[in-house]
N, C-alpha and C positions, 0 to 999 in steps of 0.2 A: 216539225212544226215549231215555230216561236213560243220560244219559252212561254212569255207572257201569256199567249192569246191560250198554255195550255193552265198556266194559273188561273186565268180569268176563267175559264168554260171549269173545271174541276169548282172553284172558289162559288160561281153564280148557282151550278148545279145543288153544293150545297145549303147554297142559303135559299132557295129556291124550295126543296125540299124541309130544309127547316121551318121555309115559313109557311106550307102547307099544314106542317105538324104543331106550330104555334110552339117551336123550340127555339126558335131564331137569335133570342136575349141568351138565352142557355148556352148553346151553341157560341157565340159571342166568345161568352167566357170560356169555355171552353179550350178556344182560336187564341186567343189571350195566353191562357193555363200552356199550350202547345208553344207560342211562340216563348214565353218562357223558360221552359223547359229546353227546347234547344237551343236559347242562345247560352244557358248557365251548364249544361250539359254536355260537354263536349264527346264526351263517349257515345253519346246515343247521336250526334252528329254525325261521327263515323262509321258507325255501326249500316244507320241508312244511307249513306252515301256509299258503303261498299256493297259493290255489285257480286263479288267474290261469295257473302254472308247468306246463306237460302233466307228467301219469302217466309217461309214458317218460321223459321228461328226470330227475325227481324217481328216478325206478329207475337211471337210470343213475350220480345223484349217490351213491346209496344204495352201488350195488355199486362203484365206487370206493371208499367211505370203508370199505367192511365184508367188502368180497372178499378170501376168504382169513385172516381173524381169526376171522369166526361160520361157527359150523354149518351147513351148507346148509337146513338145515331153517330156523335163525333167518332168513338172508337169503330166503329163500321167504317166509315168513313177511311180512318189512316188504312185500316184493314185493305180497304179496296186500291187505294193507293200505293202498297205494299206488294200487293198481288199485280197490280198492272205497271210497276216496277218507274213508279211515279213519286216516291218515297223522297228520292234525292229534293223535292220540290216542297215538301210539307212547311216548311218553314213560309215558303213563297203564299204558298196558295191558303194557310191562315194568315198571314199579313193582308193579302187581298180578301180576304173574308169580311176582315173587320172594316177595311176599305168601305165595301159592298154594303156591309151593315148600315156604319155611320151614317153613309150618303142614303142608304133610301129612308133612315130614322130622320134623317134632318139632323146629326148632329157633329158639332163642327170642332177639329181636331183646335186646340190650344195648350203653344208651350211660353210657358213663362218662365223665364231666368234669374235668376238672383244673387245676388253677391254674397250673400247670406242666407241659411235655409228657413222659414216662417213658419212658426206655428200653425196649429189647425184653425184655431179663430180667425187668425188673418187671411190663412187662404180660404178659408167658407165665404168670407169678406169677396177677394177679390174673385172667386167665380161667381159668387151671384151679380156684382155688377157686370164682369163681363157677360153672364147670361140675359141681363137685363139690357146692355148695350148691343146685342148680338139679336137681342129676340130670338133667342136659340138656344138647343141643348148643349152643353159641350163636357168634351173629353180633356179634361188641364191634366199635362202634363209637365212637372216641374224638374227642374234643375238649377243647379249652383255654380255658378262660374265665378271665382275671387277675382279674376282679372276687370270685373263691373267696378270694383272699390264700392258702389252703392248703385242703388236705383235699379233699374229693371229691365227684362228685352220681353217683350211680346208680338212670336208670332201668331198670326191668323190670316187664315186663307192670302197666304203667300206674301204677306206682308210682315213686313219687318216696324213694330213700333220703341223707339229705343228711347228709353226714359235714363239713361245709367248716367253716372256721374264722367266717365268719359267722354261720353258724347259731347256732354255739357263744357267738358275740359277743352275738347277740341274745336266747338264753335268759340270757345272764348280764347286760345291761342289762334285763332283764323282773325280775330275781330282786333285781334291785337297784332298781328303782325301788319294788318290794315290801318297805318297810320291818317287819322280823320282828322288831326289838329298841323297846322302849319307852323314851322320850329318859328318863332318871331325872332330870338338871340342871334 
């Protein structure tokens, strides 16, 4: 079966059940907590990715590293995963979780870039206008690119809005290499 459609069907399942148990925001985080942990983790990367390593053993790594942080339902959850030797996918299928979340909260993934990193007043500042621009919840996610020299990039729903100071550089070496005056001499 397609990787994907086994992300998707594991992913739906349990936000499905989460949201029968009104854990769904939990869970969330939880999916969050999980994909962190694997990408900073590289040992537990490989640990679920070998096939070589038993089911038990991989369960028992699992509830060490997450007993007591996630929801019981999340730790069931990798548990079952583990057992149906679905583990290599964990990473896949909380990334699709949060997918799955967003979109039926209505809330809409935003990254903004910056040449420089901003304080918390100023990024309070710019979500709520993007929330206010957006009519919508949203997810800011930030980073730092020096290569901007200034100004800003903002993705949203698949658009690219680019405020930077290169931008600006490059329409004004476009507008200049477009000679608009006739040499009179």
């Amino acid at each position: 079966m397609n990787s994907y459609k086994l992300q998707t069907r594991y992913a739906q399942s349990l936000f499905d059940l989460a949201l029968e148990k009104n854990i769904s925001k939990q869970v969330y985080q939880d999916m969050l907590l999980v994909m962190d942990v694997c990408k900073q983790n590289r040992e537990l990367r490989v640990v679920l990715k070998n096939p070589v390593i038993k089911p038990c053993k991989k369960k028992s790594i699992v509830n060490d590293v997450f007993s007591g942080r996630v929801e019981e339902l999340t730790l069931a959850f990798v548990e079952l995963l583990i057992a149906k030797r679905r583990d290599i996918l964990l990473f896949e299928i909380a990334e699709r979780y949060t997918y799955i979340y967003k979109e039926y909260n209505h809330i809409k993934t935003v990254k903004l870039t910056t040449a420089e990193s901003i304080d918390e007043s100023m990024l309070q500042l710019v979500s709520d206008k993007i929330r206010e621009v957006l009519q919508s919840e949203i997810d800011l996610q930030t980073e730092v690119n020096k290569d901007l020299i200034g100004g800003f990039h903002l993705f949203v729903d698949g658009k690219l809005y680019d405020a930077s100071f290169m931008k600006q550089f490059s329409k004004l070496k476009t507008s200049f290499s477009k000679n608009v005056y006739e040499k009179i001499f």
